[in-house]
MARVEXNU-625527 format. One record per residue (C-alpha): x, y, z; chain; residue number from 1. Coordinates in nm, 4 decimals, padded with zeros to 6 digits, always signed. Example, Ala and Ser with C-alpha at 12.3 -4.5 7.8 and 13.67 -1.06 7.14 Angstrom:
REM residues 2
<px +01.2300 py -00.4500 pz +00.7800 cadena A num 1>
<px +01.3670 py -00.1060 pz +00.7140 cadena A num 2>
//
This chain:
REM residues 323
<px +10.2611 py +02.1535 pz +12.2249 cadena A num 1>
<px +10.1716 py +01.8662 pz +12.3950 cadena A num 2>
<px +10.4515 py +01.6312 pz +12.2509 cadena A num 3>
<px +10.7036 py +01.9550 pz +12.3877 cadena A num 4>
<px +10.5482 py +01.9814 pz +12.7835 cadena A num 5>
<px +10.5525 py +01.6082 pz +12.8054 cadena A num 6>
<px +10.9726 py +01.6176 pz +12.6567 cadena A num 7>
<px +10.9272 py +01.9219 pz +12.9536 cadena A num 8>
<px +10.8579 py +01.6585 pz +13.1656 cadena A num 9>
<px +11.0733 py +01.4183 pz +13.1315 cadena A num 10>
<px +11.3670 py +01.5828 pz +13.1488 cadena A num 11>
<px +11.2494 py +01.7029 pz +13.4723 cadena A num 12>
<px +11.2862 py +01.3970 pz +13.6019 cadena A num 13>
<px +11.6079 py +01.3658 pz +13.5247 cadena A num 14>
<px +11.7456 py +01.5186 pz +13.8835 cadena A num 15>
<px +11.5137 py +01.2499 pz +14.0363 cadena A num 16>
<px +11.6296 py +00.9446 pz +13.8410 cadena A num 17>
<px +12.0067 py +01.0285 pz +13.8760 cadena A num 18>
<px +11.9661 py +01.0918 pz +14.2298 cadena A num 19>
<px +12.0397 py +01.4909 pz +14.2198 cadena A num 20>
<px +11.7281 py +01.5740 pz +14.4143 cadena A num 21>
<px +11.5247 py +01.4149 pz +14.6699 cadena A num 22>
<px +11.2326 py +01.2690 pz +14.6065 cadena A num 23>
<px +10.9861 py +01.5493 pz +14.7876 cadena A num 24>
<px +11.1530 py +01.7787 pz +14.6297 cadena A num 25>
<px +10.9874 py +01.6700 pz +14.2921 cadena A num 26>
<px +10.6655 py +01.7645 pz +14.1791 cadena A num 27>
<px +10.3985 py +01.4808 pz +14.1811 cadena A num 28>
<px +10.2823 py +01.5901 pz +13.8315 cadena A num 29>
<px +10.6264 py +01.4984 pz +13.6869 cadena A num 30>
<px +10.5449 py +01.1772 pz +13.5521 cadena A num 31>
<px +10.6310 py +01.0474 pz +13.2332 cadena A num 32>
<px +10.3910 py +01.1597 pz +12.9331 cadena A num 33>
<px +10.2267 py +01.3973 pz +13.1667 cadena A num 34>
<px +10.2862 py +01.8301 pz +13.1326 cadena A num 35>
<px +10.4310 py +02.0031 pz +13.4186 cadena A num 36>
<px +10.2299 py +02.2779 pz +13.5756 cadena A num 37>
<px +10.5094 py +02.5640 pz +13.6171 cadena A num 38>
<px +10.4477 py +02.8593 pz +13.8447 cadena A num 39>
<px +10.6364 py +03.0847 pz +13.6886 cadena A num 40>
<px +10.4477 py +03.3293 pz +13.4666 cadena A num 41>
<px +10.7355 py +03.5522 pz +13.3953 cadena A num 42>
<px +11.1448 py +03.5278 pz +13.3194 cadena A num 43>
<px +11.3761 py +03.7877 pz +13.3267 cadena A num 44>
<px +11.7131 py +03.7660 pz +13.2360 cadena A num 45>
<px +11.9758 py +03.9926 pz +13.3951 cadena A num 46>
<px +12.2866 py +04.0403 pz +13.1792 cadena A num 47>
<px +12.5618 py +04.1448 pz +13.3826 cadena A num 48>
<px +12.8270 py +04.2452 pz +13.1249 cadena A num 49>
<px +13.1347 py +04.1247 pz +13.1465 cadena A num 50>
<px +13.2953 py +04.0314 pz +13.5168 cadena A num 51>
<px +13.5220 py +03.7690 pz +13.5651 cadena A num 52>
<px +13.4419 py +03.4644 pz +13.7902 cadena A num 53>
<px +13.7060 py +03.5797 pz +13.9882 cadena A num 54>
<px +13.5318 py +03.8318 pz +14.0980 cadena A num 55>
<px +13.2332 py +03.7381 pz +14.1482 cadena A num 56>
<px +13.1359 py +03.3869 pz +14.2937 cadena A num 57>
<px +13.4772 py +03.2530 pz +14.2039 cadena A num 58>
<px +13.5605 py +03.4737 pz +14.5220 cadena A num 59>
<px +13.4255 py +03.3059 pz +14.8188 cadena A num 60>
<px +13.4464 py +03.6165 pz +15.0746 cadena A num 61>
<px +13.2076 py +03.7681 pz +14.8111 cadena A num 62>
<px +13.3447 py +04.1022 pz +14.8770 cadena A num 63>
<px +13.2334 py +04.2524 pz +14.5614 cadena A num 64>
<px +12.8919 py +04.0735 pz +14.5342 cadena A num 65>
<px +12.7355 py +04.0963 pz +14.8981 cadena A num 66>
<px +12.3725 py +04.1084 pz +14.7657 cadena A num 67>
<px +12.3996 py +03.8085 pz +14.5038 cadena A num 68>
<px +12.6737 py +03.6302 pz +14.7025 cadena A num 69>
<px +12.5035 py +03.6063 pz +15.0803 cadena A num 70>
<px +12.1308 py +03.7709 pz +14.9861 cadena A num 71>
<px +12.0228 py +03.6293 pz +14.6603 cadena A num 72>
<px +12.2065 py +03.3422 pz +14.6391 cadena A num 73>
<px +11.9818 py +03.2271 pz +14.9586 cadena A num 74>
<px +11.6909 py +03.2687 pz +14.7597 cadena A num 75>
<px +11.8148 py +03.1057 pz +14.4517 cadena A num 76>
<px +12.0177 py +02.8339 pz +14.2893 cadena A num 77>
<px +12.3840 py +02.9023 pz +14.1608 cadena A num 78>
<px +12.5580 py +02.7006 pz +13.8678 cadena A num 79>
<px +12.8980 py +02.7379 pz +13.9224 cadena A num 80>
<px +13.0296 py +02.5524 pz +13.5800 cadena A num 81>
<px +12.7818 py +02.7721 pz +13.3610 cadena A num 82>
<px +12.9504 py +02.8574 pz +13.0568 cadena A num 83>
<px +13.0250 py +03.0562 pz +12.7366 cadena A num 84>
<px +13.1280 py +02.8090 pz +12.4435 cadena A num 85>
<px +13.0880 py +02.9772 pz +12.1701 cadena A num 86>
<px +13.2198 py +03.3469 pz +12.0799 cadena A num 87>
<px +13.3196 py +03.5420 pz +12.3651 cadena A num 88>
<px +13.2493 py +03.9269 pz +12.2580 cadena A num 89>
<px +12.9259 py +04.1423 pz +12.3625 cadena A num 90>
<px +12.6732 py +04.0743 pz +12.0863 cadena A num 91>
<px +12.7696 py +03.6951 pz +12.0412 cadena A num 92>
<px +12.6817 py +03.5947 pz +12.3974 cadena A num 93>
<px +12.3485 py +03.7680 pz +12.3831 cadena A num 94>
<px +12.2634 py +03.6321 pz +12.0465 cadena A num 95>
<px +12.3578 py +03.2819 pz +12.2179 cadena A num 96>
<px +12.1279 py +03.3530 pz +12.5141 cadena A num 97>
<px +11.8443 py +03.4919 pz +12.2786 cadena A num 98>
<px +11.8522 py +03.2244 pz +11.9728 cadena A num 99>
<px +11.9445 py +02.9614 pz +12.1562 cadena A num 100>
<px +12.2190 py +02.8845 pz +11.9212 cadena A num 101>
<px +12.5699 py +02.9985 pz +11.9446 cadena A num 102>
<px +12.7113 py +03.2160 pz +11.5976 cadena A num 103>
<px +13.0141 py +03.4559 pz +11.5869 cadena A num 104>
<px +12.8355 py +03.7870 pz +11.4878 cadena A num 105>
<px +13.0346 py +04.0883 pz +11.4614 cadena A num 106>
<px +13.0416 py +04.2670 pz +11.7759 cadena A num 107>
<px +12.9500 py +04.6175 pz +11.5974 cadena A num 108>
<px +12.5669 py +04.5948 pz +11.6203 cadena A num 109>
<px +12.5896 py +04.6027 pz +11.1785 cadena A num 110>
<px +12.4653 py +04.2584 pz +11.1159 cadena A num 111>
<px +12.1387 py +04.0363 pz +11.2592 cadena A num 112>
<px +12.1410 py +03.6879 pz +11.3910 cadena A num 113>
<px +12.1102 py +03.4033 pz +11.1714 cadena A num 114>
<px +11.8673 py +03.2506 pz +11.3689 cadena A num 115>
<px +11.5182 py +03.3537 pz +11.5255 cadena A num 116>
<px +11.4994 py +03.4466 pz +11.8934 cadena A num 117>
<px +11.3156 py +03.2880 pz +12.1306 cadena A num 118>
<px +11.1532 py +03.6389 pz +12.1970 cadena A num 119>
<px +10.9877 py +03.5960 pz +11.7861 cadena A num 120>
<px +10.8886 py +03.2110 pz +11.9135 cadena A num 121>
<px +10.6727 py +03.3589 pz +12.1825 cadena A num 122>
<px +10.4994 py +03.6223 pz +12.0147 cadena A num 123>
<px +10.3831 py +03.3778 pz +11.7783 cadena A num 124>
<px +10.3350 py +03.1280 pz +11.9097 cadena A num 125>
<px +10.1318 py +03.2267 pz +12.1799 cadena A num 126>
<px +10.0020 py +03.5006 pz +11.9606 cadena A num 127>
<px +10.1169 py +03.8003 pz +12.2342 cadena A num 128>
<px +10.1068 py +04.1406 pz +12.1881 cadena A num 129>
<px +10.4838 py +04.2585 pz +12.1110 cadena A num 130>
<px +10.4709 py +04.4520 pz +12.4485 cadena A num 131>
<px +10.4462 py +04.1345 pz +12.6701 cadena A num 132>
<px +10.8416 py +04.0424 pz +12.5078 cadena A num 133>
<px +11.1265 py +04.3347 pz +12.6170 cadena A num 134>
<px +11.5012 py +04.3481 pz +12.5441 cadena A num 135>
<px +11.6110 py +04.6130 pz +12.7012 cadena A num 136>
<px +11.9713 py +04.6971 pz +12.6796 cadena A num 137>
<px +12.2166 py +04.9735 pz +12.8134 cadena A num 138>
<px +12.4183 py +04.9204 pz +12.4931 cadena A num 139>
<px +12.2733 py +05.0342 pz +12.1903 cadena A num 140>
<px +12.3755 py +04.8112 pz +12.0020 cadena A num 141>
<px +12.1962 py +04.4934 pz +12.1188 cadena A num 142>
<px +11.9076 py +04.6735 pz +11.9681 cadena A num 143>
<px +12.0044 py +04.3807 pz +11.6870 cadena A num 144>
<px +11.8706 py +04.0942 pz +11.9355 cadena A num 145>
<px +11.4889 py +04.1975 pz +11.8354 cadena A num 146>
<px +11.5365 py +04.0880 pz +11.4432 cadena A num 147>
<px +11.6562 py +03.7834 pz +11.2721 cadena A num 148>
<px +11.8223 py +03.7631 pz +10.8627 cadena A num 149>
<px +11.6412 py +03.4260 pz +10.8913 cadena A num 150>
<px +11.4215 py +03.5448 pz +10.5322 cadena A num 151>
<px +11.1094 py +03.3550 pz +10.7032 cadena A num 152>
<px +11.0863 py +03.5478 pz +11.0646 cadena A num 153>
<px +11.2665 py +03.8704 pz +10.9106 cadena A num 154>
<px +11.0878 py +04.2021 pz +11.0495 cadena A num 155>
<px +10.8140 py +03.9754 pz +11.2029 cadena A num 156>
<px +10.6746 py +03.8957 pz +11.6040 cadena A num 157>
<px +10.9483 py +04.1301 pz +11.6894 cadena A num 158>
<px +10.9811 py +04.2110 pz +12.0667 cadena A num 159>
<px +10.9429 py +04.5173 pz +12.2078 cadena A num 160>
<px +11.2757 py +04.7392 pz +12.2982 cadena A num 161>
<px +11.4279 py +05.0475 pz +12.4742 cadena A num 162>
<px +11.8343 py +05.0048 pz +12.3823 cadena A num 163>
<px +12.0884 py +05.2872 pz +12.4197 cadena A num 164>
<px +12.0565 py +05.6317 pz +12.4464 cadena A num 165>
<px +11.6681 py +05.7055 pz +12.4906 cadena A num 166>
<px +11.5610 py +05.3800 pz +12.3881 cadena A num 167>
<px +11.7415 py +05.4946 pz +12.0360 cadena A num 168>
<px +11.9552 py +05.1900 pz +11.9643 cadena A num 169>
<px +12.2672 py +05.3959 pz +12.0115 cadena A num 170>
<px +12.5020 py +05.5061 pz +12.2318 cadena A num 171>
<px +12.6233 py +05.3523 pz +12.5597 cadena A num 172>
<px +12.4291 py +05.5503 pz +12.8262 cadena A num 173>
<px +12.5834 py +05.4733 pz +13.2676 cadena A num 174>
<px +12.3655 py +05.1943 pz +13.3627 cadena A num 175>
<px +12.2346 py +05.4218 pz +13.6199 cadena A num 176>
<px +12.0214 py +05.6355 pz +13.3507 cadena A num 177>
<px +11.8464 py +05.3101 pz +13.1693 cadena A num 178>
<px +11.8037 py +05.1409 pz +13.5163 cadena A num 179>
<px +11.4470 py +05.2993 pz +13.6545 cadena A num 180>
<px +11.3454 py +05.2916 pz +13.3049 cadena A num 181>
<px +11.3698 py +04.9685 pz +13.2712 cadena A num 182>
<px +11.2007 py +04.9418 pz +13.5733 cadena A num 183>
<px +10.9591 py +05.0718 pz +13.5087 cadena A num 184>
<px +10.9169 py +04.8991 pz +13.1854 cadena A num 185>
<px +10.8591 py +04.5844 pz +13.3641 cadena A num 186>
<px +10.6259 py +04.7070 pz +13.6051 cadena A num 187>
<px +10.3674 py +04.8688 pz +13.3848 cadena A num 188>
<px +10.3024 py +04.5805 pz +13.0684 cadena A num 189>
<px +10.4644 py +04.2918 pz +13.3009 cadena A num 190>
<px +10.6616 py +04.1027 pz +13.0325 cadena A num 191>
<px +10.6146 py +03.7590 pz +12.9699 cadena A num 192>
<px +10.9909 py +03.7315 pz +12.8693 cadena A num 193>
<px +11.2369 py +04.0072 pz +12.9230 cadena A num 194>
<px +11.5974 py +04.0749 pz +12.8782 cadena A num 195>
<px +11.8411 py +04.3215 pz +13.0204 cadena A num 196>
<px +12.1764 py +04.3892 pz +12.9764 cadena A num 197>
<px +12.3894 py +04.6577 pz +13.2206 cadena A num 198>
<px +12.7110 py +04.7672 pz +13.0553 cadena A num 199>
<px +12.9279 py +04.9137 pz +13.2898 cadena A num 200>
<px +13.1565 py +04.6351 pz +13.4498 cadena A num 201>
<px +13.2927 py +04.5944 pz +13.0624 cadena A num 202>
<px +13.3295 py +04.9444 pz +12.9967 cadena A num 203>
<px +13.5707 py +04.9842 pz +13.2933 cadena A num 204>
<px +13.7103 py +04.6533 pz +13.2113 cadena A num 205>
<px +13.7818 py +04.7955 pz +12.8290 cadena A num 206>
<px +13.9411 py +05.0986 pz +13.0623 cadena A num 207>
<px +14.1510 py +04.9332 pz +13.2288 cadena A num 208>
<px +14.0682 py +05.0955 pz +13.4756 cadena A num 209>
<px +14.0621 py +04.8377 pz +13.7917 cadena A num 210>
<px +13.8646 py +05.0924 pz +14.0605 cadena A num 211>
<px +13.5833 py +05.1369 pz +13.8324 cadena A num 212>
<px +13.5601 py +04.7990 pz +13.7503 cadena A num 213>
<px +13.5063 py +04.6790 pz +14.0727 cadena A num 214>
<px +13.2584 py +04.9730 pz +14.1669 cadena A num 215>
<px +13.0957 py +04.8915 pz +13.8760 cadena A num 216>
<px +13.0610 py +04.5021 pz +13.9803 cadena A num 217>
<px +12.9213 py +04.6438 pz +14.3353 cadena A num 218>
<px +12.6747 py +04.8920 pz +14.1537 cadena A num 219>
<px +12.5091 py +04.5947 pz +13.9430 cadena A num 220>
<px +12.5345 py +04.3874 pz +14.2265 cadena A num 221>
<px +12.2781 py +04.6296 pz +14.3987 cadena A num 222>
<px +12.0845 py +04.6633 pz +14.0910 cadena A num 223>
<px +12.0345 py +04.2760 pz +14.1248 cadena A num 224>
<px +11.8994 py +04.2944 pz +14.4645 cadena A num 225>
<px +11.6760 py +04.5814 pz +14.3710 cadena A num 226>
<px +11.5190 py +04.4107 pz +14.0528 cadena A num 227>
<px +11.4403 py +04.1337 pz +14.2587 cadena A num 228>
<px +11.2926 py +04.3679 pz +14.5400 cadena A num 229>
<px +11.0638 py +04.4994 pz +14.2959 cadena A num 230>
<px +10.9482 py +04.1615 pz +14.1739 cadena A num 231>
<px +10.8631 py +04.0944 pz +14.5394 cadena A num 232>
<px +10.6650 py +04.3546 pz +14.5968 cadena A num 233>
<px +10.4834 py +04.3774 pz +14.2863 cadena A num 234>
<px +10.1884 py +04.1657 pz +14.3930 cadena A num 235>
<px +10.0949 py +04.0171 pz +14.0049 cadena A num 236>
<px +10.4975 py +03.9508 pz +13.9366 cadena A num 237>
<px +10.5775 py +03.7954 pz +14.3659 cadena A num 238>
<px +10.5840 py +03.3939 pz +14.3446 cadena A num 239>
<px +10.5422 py +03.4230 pz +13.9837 cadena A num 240>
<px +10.8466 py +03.5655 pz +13.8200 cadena A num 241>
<px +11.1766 py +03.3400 pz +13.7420 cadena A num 242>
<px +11.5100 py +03.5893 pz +13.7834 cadena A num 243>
<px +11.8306 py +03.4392 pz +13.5617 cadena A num 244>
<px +12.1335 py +03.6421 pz +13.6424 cadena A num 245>
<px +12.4168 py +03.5685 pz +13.4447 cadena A num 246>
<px +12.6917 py +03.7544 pz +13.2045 cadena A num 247>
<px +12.7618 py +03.7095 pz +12.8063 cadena A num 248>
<px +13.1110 py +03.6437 pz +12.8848 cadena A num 249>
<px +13.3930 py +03.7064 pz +13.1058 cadena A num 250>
<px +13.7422 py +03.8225 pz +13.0562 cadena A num 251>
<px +14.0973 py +03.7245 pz +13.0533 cadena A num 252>
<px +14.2731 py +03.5903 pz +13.3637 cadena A num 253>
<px +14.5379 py +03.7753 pz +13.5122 cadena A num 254>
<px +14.9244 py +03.7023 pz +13.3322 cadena A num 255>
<px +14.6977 py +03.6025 pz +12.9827 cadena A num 256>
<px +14.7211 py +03.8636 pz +12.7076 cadena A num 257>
<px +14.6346 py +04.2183 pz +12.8401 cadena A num 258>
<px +14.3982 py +04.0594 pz +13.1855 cadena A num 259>
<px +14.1206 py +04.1792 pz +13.2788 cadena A num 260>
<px +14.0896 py +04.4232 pz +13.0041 cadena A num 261>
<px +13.9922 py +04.2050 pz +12.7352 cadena A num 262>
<px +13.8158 py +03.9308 pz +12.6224 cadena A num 263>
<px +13.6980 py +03.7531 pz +12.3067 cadena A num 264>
<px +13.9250 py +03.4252 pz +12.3224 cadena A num 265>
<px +13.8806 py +03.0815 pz +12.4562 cadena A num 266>
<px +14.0154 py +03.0985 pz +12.7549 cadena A num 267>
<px +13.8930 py +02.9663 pz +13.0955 cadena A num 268>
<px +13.8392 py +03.3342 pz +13.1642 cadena A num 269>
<px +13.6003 py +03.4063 pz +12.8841 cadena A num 270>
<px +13.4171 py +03.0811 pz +12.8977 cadena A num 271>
<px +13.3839 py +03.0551 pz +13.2781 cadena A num 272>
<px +13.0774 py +03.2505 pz +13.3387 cadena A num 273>
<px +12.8164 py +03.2564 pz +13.5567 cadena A num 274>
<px +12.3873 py +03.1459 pz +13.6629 cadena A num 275>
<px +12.2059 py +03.2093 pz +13.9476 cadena A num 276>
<px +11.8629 py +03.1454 pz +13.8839 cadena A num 277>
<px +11.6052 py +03.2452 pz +14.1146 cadena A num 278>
<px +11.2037 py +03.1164 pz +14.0900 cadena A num 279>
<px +10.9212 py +02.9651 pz +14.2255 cadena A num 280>
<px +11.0088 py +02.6727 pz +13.9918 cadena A num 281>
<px +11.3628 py +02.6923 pz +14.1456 cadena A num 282>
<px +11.5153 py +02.5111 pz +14.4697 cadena A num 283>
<px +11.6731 py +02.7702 pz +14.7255 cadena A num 284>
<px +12.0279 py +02.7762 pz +14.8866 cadena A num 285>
<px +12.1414 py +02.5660 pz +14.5968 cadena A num 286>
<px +12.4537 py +02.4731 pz +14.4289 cadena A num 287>
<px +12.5071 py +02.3062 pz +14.1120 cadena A num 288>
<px +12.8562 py +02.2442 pz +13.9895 cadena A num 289>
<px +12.7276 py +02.0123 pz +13.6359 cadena A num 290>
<px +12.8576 py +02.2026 pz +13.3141 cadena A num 291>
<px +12.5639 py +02.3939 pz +13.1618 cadena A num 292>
<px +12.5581 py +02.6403 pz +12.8867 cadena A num 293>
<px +12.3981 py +02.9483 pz +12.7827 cadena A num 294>
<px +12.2200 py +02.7613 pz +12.4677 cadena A num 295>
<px +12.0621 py +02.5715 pz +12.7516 cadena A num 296>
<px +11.9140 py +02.8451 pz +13.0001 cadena A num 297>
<px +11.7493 py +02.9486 pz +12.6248 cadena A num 298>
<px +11.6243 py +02.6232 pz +12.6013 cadena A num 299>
<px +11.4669 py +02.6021 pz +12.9648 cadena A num 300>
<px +11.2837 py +02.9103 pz +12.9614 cadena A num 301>
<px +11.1306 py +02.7784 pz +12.5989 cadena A num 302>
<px +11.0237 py +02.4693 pz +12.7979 cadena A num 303>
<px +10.8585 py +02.6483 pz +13.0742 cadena A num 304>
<px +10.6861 py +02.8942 pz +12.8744 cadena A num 305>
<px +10.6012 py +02.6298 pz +12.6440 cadena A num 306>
<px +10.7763 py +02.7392 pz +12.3057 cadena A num 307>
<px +10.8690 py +02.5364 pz +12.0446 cadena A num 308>
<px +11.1931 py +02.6383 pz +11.9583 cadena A num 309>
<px +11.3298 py +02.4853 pz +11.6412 cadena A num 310>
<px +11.6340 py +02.6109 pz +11.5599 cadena A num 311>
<px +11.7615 py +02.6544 pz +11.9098 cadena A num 312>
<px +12.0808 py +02.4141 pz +12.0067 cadena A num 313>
<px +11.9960 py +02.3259 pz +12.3943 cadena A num 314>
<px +11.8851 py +02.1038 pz +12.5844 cadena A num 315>
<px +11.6778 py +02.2112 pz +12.9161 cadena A num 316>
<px +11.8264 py +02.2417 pz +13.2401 cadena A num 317>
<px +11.5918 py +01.9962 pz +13.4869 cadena A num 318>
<px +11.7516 py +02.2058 pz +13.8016 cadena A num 319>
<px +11.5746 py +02.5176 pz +13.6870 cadena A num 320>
<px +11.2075 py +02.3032 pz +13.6686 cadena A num 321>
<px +11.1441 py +02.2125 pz +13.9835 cadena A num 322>
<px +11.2046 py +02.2500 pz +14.3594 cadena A num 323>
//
């Protein structure tokens, strides 16, 4: 532990050395060999499934994202070269986010990660009750994100979940019938680590149906704002709780393949995805434009919460560590 909060540390300083942040803007515990003392208590991560950059911050009017794009984004600081690089498809990007380690997993729901998430690290680690860990999931079929094949963590320090249809692992219920559940969720065991995903940008998107897509990116937009409401006026979870809203992947630009309706390849569309991270660890009115990837958001939150993560493939974003 302490070998990992003083590695915490010194990439910390990173921003400070290489001249990224001012020097008040740097903790005066972040000196070498020394642990960092975070403020945040709890992470969420907000899965928006599926937009484009185009239409979200690649768009600089915004017009789609007026909470995240001239609200939150205030509040917050946005990586605008956060990336996808490994498989672009539903269940890969969330395994990537939740292992830490990028594997192209059928996108079905059939099979479990290779690797151990960082949800299984925490329980044991800090030896929590599974209720303080949530993935909870519009899509039924992320349900898979709580378990690992990985013979020595299989069926063990498993989070807690509500995915799909009634919290049944199947089905692919409107976003709008998981949403106060989830909610609510958070407010009554206050997670230590939560993730959510909100499927109805990609549904549309699968549609082809343009309208609905674009409703659907305003709807979550909202949902955004409201989540982070809540944390604000939950007085346990306000200056305490880390927000990390970002997507598993994004889609095809316009005049590639089919557009907008797919995705799955390695195209700048797919890859180019999105971060803003909002946090009392976390500068506000921010913009980062160095190339970060969704292994390393994994690997940041381990960091903070002071997980050992040994499998995972990241390296710790310093931006997301102090102010």
């Amino acid at each position: 532990m302490r070998k990992l909060l003083a590695l915490c540390s010194l990439i910390a300083l990173i921003p400070l050395l290489t001249g990224f942040v001012k020097k008040q803007e740097t903790p005066s515990t972040l000196t070498a060999g020394t642990s960092i003392a975070f403020k945040t208590k709890y992470h969420i991560i907000l899965v928006l499934d599926g937009p484009r950059w185009s239409e979200t911050f690649g768009d600089s009017s915004y017009q789609y994202i007026p909470n995240m794009g001239r609200i939150l984004k205030k509040e917050g600081t946005l990586f605008t070269n956060f990336r996808n690089e490994g498989s672009t498809y539903t269940n890969s990007g969330h395994t990537a986010l939740c292992t830490g380690v990028h594997q192209n997993i059928p996108n079905n729901g059939k099979k479990l990660p290779k690797n151990p998430s960082i949800f299984q690290y925490l329980i044991k680690q800090r030896k929590l009750d599974k209720r303080k860990a949530w993935i909870l999931t519009s899509k039924g079929k992320l349900e898979m994100l709580a378990n690992t094949k990985n013979k020595d963590w299989w069926n063990t320090y498993m989070p807690s979940t509500y995915c799909g249809h009634k919290g049944s692992g199947i089905g692919y219920p409107d976003d709008h019938v998981g949403w106060p559940i989830f909610k609510s969720i958070i407010q009554e065991h206050k997670p230590v680590l939560t993730l959510i995903n909100l499927l109805n940008i990609d549904v549309w998107g699968h549609a082809n149906n343009w309208e609905k897509y674009l409703t659907s990116i305003r709807d979550l937009d909202g949902m955004a704002l409201d989540l982070w409401k809540m944390i604000q006026q939950d007085p346990e979870m306000k200056n305490q709780t880390a927000l990390y809203i970002t997507n598993d992947h994004g889609r095809h630009l316009d005049g590639h393949k089919d557009g907008f309706k797919s995705h799955g390849d390695g195209c700048e569309g797919c890859r180019h995805i999105s971060l803003l991270a909002l946090g009392p660890d976390i500068a506000k009115n921010k913009e980062v434009d160095r190339k970060y990837d969704q292994v390393d958001l994994t690997a940041t939150i381990a960091c903070m919460l002071g997980v050992e993560m040994s499998t995972g493939k990241g390296k710790a974003i310093p931006e997301l560590m102090n102010r």
